[in-house]
C-alpha positions as CSV (number, residue, x, y, z in Angstrom):
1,X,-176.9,-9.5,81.0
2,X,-180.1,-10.6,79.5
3,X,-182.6,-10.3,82.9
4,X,-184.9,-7.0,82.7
5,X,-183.1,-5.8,86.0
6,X,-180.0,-5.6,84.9
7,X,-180.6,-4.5,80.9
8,X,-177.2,-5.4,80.0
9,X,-177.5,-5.7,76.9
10,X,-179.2,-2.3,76.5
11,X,-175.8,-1.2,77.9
12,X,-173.7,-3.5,76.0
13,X,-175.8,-2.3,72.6
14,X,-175.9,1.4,73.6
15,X,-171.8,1.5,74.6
16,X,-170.4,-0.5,71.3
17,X,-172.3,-1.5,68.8
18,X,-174.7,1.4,68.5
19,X,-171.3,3.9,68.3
20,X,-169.7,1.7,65.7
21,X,-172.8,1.3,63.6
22,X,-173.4,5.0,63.8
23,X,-169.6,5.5,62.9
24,X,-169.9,2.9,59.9
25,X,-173.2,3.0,59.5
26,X,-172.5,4.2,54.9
27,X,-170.0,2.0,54.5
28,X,-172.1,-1.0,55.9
29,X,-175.1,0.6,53.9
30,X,-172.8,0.4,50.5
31,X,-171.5,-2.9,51.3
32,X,-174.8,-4.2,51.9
33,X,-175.8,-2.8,48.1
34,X,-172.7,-4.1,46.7
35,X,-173.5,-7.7,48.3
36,X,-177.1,-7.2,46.6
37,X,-175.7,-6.0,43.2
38,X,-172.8,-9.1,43.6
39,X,-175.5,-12.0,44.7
40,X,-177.7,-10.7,41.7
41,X,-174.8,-11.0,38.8
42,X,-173.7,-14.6,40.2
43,X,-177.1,-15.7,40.0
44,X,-177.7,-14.2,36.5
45,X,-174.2,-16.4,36.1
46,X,-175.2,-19.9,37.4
47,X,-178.8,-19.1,35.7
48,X,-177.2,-18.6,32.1
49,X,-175.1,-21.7,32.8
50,X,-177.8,-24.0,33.5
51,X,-180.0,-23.0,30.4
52,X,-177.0,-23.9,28.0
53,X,-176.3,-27.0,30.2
54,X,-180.4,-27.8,29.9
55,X,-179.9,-26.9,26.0
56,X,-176.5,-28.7,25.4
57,X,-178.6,-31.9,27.1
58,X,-181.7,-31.6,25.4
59,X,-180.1,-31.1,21.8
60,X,-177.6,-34.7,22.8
61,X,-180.9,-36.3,23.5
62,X,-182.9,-35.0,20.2
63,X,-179.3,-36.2,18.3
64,X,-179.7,-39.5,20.1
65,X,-183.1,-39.9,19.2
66,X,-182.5,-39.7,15.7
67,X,-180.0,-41.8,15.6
68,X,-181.8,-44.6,17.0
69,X,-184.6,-44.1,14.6
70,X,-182.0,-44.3,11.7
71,X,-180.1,-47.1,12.9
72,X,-183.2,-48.9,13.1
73,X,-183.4,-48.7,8.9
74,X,-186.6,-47.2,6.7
75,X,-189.6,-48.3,7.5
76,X,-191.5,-50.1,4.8
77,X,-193.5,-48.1,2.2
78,X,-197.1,-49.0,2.4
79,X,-198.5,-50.2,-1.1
80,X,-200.5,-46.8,-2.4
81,X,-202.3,-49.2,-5.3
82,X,-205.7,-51.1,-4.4
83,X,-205.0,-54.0,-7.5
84,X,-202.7,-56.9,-7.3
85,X,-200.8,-57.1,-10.8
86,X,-202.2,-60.8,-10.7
87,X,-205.8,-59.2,-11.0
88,X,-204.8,-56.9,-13.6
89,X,-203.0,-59.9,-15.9
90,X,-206.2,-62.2,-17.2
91,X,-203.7,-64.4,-18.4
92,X,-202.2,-64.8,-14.2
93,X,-205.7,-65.1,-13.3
94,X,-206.6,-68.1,-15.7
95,X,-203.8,-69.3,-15.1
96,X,-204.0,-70.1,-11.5
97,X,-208.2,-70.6,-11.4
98,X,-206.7,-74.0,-14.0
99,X,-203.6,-75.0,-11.3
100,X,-206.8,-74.9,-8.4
């Protein structure tokens, strides 16, 4: 079927698929457009349901992050005043310049 000398399947085409494609040939076209509409709308499906999956993930990962950093306890307050309270007492001060 396939050698040049024969074209068989120019015969084969041209006797049943050519007549049954020409026969179908707007009912294939519209089922061809509803399979494009069809793969389109599940994609826009599976695409909305991995951005709230991505979102859902993200947002557990922020909430565990914070909870680490809480269950870790405040972190110390750094001292905002230059002066020791002994420097600012003369009485500390001479007091501990006599016990050296």
């Amino acid at each position: 079927l396939w050698l040049p000398n024969t074209k068989g399947t120019t015969y084969v085409y041209d006797s049943f698929f050519k007549p049954y494609v020409s026969k179908h040939e707007n009912e294939i076209d519209r089922n061809l457009v509803e399979l494009k509409t069809r793969a389109g709308d599940m994609a826009m499906i599976y695409l909305q349901k991995a951005i709230n999956h991505g979102q859902t993930r993200f947002f557990e990962i922020l909430q565990y992050v914070t909870e680490q950093s809480t269950l870790k306890g405040p972190k110390p307050q750094s001292k905002k005043e230059t002066t020791t309270p002994e420097l600012d007492d003369p009485t500390l001060t001479a007091t501990k310049n006599k016990a050296n």
